[in-house]
N, C-alpha and C positions, 0 to 999 in steps of 0.2 A: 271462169264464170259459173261452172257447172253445182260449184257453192254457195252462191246466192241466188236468191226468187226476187227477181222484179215484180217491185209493186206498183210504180208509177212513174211517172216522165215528172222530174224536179221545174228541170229549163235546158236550156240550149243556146249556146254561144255559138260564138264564131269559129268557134275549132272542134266543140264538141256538143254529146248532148251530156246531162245528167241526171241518173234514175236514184230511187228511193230504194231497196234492195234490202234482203231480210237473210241472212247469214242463216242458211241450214240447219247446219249442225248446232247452234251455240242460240238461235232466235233472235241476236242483238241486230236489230238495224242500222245500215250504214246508208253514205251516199256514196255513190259510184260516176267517176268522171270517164265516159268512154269517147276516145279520141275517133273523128268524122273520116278521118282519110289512116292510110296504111305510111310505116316508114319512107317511102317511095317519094314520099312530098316532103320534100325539102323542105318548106317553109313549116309544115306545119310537126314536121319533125325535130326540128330548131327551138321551136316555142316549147312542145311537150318537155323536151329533155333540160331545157330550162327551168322549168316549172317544177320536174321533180328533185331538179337540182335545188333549187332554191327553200322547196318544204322539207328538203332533208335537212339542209343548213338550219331551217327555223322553227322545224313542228314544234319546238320544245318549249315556243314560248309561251306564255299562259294566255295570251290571246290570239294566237296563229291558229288556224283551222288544223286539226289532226291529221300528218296522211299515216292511215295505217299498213297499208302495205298498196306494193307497185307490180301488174302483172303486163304481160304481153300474149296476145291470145289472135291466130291467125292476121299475125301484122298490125294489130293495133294496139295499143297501150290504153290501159286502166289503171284506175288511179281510186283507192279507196278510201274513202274520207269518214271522220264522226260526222253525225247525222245533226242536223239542227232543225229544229220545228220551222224556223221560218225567214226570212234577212229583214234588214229595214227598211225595203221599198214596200213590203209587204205592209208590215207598220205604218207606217206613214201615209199609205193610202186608205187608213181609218181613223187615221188622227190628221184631218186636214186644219186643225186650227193647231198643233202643234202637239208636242207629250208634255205630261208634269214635270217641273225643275227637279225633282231629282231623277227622272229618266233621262235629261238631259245631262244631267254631271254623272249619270254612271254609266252612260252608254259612250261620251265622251272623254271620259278619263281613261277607260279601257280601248278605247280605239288608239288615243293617243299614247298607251304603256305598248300596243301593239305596233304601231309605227316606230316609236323608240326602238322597239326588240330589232326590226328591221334595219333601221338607221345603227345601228351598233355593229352590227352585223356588216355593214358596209352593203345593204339591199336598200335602191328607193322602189316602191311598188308601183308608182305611176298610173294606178287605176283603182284608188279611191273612189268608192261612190255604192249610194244604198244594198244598190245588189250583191254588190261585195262584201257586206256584213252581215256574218250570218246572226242570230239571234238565239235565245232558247227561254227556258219560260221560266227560268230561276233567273233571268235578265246578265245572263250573259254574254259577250260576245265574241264572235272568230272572225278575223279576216281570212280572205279568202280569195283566189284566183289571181297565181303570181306571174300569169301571161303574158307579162306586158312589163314586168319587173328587169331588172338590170342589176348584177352585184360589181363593186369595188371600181366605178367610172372612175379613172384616172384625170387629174387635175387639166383643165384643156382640150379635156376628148370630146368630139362630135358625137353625139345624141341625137337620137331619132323626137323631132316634134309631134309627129304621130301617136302622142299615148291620151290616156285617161277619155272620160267622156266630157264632152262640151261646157255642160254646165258645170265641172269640177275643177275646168282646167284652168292653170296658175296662167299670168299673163305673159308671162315670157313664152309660154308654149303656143297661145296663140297668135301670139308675132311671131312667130316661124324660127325663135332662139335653138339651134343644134346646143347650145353649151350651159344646162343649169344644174341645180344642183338638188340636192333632199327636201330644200324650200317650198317646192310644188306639191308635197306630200302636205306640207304645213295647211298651205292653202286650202289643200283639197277637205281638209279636218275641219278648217275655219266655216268653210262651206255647209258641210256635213251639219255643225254646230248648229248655226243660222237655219236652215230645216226642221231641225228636230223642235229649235223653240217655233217656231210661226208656223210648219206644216206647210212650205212653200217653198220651192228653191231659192235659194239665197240670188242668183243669177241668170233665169231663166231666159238666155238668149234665144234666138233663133234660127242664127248663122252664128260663123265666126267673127265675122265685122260686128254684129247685132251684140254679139257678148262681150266683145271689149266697149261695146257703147254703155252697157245696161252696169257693166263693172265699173264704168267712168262717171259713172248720172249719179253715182253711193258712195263712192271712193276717192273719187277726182282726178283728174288728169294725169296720165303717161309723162314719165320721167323723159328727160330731155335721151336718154339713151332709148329707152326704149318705143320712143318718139324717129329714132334714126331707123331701129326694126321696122316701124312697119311702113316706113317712107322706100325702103329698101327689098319689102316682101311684093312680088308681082300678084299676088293673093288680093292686095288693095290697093291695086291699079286705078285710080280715078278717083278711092275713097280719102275722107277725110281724118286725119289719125283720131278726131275729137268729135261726140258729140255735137247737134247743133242745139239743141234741146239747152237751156239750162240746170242744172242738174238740180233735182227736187232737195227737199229734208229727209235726211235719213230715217227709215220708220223705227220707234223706238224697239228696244231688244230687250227680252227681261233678261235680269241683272245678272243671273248664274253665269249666264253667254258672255257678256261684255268683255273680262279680263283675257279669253284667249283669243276669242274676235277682234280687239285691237291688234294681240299678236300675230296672228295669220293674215287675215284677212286687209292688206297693204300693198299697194303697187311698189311702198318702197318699206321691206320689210325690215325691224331693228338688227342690227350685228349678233344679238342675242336670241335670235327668234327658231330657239330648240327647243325637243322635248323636253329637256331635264327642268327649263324652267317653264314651261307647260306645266309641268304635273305638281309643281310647288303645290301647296294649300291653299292659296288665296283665290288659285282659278276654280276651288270646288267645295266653295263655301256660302253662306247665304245665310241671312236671319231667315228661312223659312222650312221645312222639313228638319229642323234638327241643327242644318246646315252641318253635319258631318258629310267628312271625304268617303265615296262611296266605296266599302269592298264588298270583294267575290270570294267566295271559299276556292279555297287553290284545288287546281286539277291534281287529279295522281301522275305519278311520275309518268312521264311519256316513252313510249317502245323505243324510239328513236334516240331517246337523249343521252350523251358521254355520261359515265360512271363519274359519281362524284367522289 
């Protein structure tokens, strides 16, 4: 650490905090992930080395948060990252009626070429959500904080229900499914989507029972399978797997949203419901800006990535 100057407290999770940090030698400002506990804690030793395992596997992609280098400094792990002005919760709490339709198709076409990079990769990230995209002011974006991530789940294998945050999370993870798949990731974009235009959580429960109700009242009713989940989760012990409420009219969405909002946003999602046809052109077009598909000037090559 003794080559960088902290300059301010970013945030702070559950494992760590992270500073704003100004590189000595060279002036370039970075962010710095410094890990809360020492190697000695299992648990939170598990997730670190995960975490860097998996930015190693990914920095390279164009929308993956950069790790620039990994140190260890009296038993704790740092993790150094490109800097970014700001994430999308930040945003979003000065756009509360929503962003312009084409903030909306470029902030979600890059989110969803970065979950692709992951999904290819054999990574679901499982904690989708504002805080976790970073932002910049040429309207870029990075994903970010692979915590909670998991690479190459084998077909069948028991999963932890425990990930994402509440209002992000796919329904199977809220009935208590150990066994899903990249799907949850879909959702959690569909969600993201739905924000960005109206500047409102798509599903702002306030329990776990409350969020599969408030998903059910826009959506409609739980599949007869996933109707046995939650008859079978002791979580909703005495509760009712439905709504009593009759489920309102859906508020209308502008248009840009609509094509991948059908695709994600489903308790029963299509057989086809992947990035590669997410990213088609028809989900990021529109009679209005232009309606061109949005790009980013491409990064430079990254420190970590194989020789081509």
């Amino acid at each position: 650490m003794n080559k960088f100057e902290v300059e301010t407290v970013i945030g702070e999770g559950a494992y760590g905090v992270v500073l704003k940090c100004r590189n000595r030698e060279t002036g370039g400002v970075v962010a710095i992930k410094k890990f809360k506990e020492s190697e000695d804690d299992a648990k939170v030793s598990k997730t670190m080395m995960r975490e860097v395992r998996l930015l190693r596997l990914l920095s390279h992609g164009d929308n993956i948060v950069t790790l620039h280098e990994a140190f260890r400094r009296k038993g704790r792990l740092y993790l150094v990252f490109e800097y970014a002005e700001r994430n999308m919760l930040e945003l979003l709490e000065h756009a509360q009626q929503g962003v312009p339709d084409w903030q909306v198709r470029m902030y979600t076409f890059q989110l969803i070429k970065a979950i692709a990079w992951c999904h290819e990769h054999g990574v679901l990230h499982r904690d989708i959500k504002p805080e976790n995209l970073l932002l910049n002011a040429d309207h870029s974006l990075r994903l970010c904080d692979f915590g909670f991530a998991c690479s190459n789940p084998t077909e069948g294998e028991a999963l932890t229900d425990y990930v994402a945050t509440r209002w992000y999370r796919a329904p199977e993870l809220l009935l208590g499914s150990n066994h899903y798949c990249n799907k949850v990731d879909v959702w959690a974009v569909g969600c993201i989507m739905g924000e960005l235009s109206s500047g409102e959580p798509a599903f702002p429960g306030e329990s776990e029972i409350d969020q599969l109700y408030v998903i059910q009242k826009t959506l409609g009713g739980l599949t007869p399978s996933q109707n046995q989940l939650f008859l079978q989760n002791p979580r909703y012990a005495g509760d009712p797997p439905h709504p009593r409420l009759a489920p309102p009219s859906p508020r209308p969405r502008p248009a840009p949203a609509r094509p991948v909002r059908r695709l994600s946003l489903s308790p029963r999602p299509p057989q086809d419901s992947s990035f590669p046809t997410c990213l088609g052109p028809r989900a990021f077009t529109s009679s209005t800006e232009g309606g061109a598909t949005p790009t980013i000037a491409p990064r430079p090559p990254h420190p970590l990535a194989p020789p081509t």
